[in-house]
C-alpha positions in Angstrom: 113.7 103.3 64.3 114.1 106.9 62.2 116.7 106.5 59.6 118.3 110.2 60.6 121.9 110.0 61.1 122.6 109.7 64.8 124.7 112.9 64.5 120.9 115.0 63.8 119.0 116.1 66.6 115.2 116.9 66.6 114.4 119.8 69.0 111.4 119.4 69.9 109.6 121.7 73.1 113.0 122.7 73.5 115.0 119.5 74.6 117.2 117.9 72.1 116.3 113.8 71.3 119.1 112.2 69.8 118.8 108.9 67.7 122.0 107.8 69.8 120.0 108.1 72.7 116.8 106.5 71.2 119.0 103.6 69.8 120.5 103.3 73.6 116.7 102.8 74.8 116.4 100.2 72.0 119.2 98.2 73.1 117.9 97.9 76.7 114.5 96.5 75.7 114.7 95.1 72.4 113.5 96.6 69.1 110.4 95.2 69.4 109.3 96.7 72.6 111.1 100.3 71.6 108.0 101.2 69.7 108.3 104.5 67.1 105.2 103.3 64.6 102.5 106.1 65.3 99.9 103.1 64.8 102.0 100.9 67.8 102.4 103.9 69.7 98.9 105.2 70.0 97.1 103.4 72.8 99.7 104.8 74.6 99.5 108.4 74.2 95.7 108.8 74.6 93.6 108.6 77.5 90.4 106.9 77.5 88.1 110.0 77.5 90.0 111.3 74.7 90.6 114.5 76.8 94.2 114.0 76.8 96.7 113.2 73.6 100.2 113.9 73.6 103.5 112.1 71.6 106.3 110.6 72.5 109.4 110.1 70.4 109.7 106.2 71.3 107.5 103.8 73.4 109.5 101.5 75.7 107.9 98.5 77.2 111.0 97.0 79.4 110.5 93.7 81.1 112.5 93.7 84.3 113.1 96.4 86.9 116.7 96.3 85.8 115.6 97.6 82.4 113.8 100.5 83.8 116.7 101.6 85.8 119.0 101.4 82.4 116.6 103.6 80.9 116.6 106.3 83.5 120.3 106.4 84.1 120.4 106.9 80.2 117.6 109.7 80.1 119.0 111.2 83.4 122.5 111.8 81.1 120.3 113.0 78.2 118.3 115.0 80.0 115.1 113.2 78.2 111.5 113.5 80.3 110.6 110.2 81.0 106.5 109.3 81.1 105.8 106.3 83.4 102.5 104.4 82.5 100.5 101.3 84.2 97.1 100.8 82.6 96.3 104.3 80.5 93.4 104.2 82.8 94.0 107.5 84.9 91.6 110.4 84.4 93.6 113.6 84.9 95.9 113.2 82.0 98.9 112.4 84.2 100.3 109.0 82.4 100.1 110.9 78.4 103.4 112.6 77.4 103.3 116.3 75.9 102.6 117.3 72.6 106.1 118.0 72.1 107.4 114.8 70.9 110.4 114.8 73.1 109.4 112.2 76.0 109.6 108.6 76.0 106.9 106.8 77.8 107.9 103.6 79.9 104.8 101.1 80.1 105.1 98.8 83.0 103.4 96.2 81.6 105.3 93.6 80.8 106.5 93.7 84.6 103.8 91.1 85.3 105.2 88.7 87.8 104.3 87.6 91.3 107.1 87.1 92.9 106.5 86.0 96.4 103.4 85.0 98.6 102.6 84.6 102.6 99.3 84.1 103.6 100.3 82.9 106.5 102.0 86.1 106.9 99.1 88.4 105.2 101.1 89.4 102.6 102.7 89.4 98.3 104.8 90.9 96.6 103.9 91.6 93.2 105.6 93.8 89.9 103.8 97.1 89.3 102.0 95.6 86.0 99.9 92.8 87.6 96.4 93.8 86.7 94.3 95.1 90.1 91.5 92.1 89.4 94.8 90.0 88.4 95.7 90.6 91.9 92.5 89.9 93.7 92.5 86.8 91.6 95.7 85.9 93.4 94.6 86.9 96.7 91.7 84.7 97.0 93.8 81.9 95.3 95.4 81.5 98.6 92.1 82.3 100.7 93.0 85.7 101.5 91.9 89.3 100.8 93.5 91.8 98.6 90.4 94.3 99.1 91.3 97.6 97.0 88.5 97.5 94.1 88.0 99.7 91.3 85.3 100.2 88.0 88.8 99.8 86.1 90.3 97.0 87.9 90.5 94.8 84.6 92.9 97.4 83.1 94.3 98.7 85.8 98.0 97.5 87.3 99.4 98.1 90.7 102.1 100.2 89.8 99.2 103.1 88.7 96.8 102.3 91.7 100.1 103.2 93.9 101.3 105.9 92.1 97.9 107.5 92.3 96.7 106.2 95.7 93.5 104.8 94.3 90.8 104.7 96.5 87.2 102.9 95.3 84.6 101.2 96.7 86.4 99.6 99.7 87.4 102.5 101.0 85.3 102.8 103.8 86.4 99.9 105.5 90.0 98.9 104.0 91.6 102.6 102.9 93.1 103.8 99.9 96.0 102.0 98.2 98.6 103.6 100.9 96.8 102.2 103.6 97.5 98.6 101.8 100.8 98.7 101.0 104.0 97.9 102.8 106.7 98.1 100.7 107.9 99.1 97.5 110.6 98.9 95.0 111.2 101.8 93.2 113.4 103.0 90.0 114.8 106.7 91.0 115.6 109.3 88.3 119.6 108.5 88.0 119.1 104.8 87.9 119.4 103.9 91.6 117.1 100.7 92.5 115.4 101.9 96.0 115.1 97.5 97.3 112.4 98.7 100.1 110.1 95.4 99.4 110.2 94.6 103.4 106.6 93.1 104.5 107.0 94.4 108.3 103.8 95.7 109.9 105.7 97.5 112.2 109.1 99.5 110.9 110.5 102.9 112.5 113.6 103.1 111.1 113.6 106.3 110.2 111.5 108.0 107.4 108.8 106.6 105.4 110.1 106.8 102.1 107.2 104.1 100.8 105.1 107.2 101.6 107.1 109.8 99.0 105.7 107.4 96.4 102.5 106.9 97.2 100.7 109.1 95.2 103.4 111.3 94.1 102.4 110.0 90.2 105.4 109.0 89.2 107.0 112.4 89.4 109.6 111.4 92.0 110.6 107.6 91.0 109.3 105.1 89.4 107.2 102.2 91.5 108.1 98.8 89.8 107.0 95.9 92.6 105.4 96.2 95.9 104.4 94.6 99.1 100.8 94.4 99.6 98.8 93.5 102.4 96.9 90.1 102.4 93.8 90.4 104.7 91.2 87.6 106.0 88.7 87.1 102.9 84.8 87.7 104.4 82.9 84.5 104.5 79.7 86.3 103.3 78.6 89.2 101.9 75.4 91.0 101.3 74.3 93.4 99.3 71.4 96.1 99.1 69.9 99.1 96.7 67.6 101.4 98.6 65.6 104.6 97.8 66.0 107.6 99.9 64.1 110.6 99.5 66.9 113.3 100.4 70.2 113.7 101.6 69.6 114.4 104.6 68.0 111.0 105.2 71.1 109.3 103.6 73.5 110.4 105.8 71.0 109.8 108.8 70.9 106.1 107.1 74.9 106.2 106.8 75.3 107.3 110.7 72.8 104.1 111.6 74.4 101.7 109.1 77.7 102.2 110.5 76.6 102.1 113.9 74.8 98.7 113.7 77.9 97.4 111.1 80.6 98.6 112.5 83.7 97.2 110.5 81.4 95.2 108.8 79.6 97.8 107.0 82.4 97.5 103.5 80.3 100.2 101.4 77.9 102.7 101.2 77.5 104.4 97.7 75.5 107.1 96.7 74.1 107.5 93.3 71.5 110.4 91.7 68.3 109.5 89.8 69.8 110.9 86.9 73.0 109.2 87.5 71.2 106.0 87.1 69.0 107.1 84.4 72.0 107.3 82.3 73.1 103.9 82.9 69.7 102.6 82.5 69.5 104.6 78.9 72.9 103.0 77.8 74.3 100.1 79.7 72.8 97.3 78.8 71.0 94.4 81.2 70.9 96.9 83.2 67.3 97.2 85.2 65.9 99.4 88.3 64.4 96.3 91.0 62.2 99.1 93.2 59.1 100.1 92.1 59.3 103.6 91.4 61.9 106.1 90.4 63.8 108.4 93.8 65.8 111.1 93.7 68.9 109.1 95.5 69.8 105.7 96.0 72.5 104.1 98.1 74.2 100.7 97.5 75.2 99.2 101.0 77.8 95.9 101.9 78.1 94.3 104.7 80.7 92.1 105.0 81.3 89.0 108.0 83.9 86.7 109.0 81.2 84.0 110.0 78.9 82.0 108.2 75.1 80.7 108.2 73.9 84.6 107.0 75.3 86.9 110.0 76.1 89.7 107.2 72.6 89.3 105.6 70.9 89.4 109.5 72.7 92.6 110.1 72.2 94.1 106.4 68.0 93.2 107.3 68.4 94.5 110.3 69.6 97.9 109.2 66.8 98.5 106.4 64.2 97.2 108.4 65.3 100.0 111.1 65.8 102.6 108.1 62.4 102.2 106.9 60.9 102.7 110.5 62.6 105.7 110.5 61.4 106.5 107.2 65.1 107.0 106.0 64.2 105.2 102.8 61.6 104.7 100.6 62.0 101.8 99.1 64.9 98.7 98.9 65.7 95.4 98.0 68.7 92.8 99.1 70.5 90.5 96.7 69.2 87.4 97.0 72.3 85.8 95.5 75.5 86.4 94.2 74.3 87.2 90.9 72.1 89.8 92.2 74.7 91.3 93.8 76.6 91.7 90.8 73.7 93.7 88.8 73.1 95.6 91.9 77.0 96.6 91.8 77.1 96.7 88.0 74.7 100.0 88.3 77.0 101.9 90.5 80.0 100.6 88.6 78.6 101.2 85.0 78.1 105.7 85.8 80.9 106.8 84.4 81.0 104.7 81.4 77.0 105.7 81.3 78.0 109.1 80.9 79.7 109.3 77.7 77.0 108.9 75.0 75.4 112.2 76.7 78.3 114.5 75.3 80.4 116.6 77.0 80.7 116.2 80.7 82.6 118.2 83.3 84.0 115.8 85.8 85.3 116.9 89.4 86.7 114.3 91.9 86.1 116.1 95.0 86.3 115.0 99.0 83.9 117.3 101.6 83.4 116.2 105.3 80.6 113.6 105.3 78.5 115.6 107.3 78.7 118.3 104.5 77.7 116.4 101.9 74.2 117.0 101.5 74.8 121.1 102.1 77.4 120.6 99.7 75.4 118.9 96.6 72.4 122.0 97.3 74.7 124.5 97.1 76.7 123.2 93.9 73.9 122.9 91.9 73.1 126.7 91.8 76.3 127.4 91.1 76.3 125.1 88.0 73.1 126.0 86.6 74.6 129.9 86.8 77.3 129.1 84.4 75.8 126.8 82.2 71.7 127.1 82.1 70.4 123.2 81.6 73.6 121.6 82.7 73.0 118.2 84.3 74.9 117.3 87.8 75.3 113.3 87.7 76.4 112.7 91.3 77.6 109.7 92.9 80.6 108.3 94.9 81.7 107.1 98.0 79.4 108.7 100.4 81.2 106.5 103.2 84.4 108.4 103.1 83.3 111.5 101.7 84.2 111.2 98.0 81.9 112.4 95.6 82.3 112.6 92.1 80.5 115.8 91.0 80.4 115.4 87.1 78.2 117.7 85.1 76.9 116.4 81.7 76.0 119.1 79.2 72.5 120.3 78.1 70.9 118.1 75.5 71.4 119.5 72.2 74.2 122.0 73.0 77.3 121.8 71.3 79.8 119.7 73.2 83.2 121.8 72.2 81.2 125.0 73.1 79.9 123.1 76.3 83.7 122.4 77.4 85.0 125.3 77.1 83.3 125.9 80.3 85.4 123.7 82.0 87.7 126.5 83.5 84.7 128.5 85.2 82.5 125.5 85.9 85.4 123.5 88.4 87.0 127.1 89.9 83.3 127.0 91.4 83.1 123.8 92.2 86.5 123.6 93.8 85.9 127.2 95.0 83.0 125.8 97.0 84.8 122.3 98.1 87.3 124.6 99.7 85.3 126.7 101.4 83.8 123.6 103.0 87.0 122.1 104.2 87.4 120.0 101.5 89.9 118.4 98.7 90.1 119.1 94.8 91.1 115.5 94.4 89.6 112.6 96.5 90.9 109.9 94.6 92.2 110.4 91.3 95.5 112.8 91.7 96.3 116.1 90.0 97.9 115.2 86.9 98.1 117.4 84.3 94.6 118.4 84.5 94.8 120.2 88.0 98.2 121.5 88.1 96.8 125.4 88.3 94.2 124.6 90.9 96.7 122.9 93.3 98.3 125.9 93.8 95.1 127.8 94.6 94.4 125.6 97.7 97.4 124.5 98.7 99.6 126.8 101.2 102.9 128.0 100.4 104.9 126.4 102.6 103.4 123.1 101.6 104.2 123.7 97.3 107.8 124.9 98.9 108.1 121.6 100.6 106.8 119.4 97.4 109.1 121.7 95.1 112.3 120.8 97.5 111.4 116.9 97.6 111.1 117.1 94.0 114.1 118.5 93.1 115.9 116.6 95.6 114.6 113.3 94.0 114.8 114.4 90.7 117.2 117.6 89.9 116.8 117.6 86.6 113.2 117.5 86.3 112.8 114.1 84.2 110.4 112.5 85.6 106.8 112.6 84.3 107.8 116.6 83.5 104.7 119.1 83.9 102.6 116.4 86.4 101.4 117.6 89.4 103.8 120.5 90.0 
């Protein structure tokens, strides 16, 4: 804790913090999870890709729900901006405070608890810091399903994949995070504790205030448990890598895949030769199992209630059709589970694969499926106008339209002077997405990072009706301040 006198006020960005007020924040959580130390305090205020850094004049790790309303009813009467954080794991800079110094950041990890399962019901209820693969773990515990899977799951915490509406791999067949969630409990900006933890599939009382929060990254209330659907866990699963020679032919492949798998077809994911060059350069026990290089591969699930290899007749089914269409060049199925697992550990290992390549400009971008390849020969012009040698590394979730579009800079060009294009490089890219009827931000949210482009795409009336619910939620503008709006 500073030693100032708690009469002294730091102004910092504008908003006075008083040491009264920090010492109030102390008392709620203890002095050991009220963290000041810059050293304690900097996981914390740094994202992962080092894009983002801010500070925060104290750290607060509370450990019940009650705590977290006790800090906001003492920042709403301060007037402090309060920073809400799951896993640090976001990628558009919306869990790290200012620069300022004059926002505390609330970590919702110690909020770690189940606290209630039904899987006879298909459902638990779980605080917003249980880990995402902590709560797949639990899931198949009692032989159920929790399906939403991400690269990041290990780090990750439900409270973040909610507030963000994560999507992932599962999309396709399971939806994003909303589409898995049916109830929350949620800390508003005065205090108030909204109890809304009902497990009802059907409700229509009314308006869907679980939906407010959904996504809204912790700009209008705080999410500190939620209900979460339980589905029937597959019996079998089987996996595949295949080589496809354009994309055309991949969504040709994607069209017959989901036509012979139906709601058994879990995944299809799309991945560039160079975005699997990269991982092959720097992830290690990593290896290629075709025979020759492609320009595209796809990684395809399909998933079955039954046993005795139905998934794996269908999955052989489908690639022994695709290649008497000549839709792919080349494939191979997981033979076992452990197969399986390298096969996925490409697709999962690209963005990580990225980094030792310099600077990269990323853009999480949705266009109509049927757009996709149009889209991907039309970006690349664009990209190569700007920045001469620039490298598109494409992959995503071709299933549901979600690409992510990242752009790794020219080897041997300076990586600041390479970012600075960032600015030009995703106002064509997003220029482009728009102009094909599609979204800025599949999957990973605005943030801090997209603030100015949301207002280029979205309408008027619709950033008047998110400025009213904000300020009807939160008047006083405390919550995650400068996010999203």
């Amino acid at each position: 804790m500073s030693k100032r006198s708690t009469d002294e006020r730091a102004t910092r960005g504008g908003i006075d913090v008083t040491d009264s007020a920090l010492q109030r924040f102390a008392d709620v959580v203890g002095r050991q999870h009220a963290l000041t130390d810059p050293d304690q305090q900097l996981p914390y205020l740094r994202e992962w890709r080092d894009r983002y850094f801010g500070r925060a004049a104290m750290v607060l790790r509370p450990g019940s729900t009650l705590e977290v309303a006790r800090i906001m009813e003492i920042a709403s009467e301060c007037g402090i901006g309060v920073v809400p954080q799951g896993g640090n794991t976001g990628l558009v800079g919306g869990q790290i405070p200012s620069d300022a110094g004059n926002q505390v950041v609330i970590s919702l990890a110690r909020l770690n608890r189940v606290r209630a399962i039904d899987a006879a019901g298909g459902s638990m209820i779980l605080e917003a810091g249980v880990t995402l693969a902590k709560a797949q773990e639990i899931a198949e515990e009692a032989d159920r399903l929790f399906p939403l899977s991400l690269a990041s799951q290990e780090s990750c915490d439900i409270g973040g994949v909610l507030s963000t509406n994560a999507g992932g791999v599962n999309v396709l067949a399971y939806g994003n995070a909303r589409n898995l969630a049916l109830g929350l409990e949620v800390v508003l900006a005065d205090g108030q504790i909204w109890d809304g933890l009902r497990t009802l599939k059907k409700d229509n009382t009314g308006y869907d205030l679980r939906d407010l929060f959904i996504g809204s990254e912790g700009t209008l209330g705080i999410i500190t448990a939620a209900a979460l659907k339980l589905l029937p866990r597959p019996r079998e699963k089987a996996t595949a890598l295949v080589a496809i020679d354009d994309l055309d032919n991949a969504l040709k492949l994607f069209r017959m895949a989901e036509a012979r798998g139906h709601a058994g077809l879990t995944a299809f994911e799309l991945m560039s030769r160079m975005s699997i060059d990269l991982v092959l350069r720097h992830i290690a026990d990593t290896r290629l199992p075709l025979s020759k290089p492609s320009p595209w591969y796809a990684l395809l699930e399909v998933s079955s209630p039954e046993v005795e290899g139905a998934a794996s007749r269908t999955l052989e089914a489908i690639l022994a059709e695709a290649s008497e269409q000549g839709l792919i060049s080349d494939g191979v199925l997981a033979a076992s589970l452990a197969q399986a697992s390298s096969l996925w550990h490409l697709r999962e290992s690209a963005s990580e694969a990225q980094k030792p390549e310099g600077g990269s400009i990323k853009h999480d971008i949705s266009v109509p499926i049927a757009r996709i390849p149009d889209f991907v020969r039309r970006a690349e012009p664009l990209v190569e106008a700007i920045c001469p040698g620039a490298r598109p590394v494409v992959f995503g979730h071709f299933g549901d339209g979600n690409l992510h579009y990242n752009v790794s800079q020219p080897p041997g060009m300076d990586k600041a002077r390479y970012l600075s294009l960032w600015a030009r490089m995703s106002e064509a890219v997003h220029d482009l997405v728009s102009r094909m009827g599609g979204s800025i931000s599949a999957e990973h949210g605005i943030g801090q990072m997209k603030r100015g482009e949301l207002v280029r795409f979205k309408s008027d009336v619709e950033i008047e009706l998110m400025r009213r619910i904000k300020a009807t939620l939160d008047p006083k503008g405390i919550l995650n301040p400068g996010k999203v709006l």
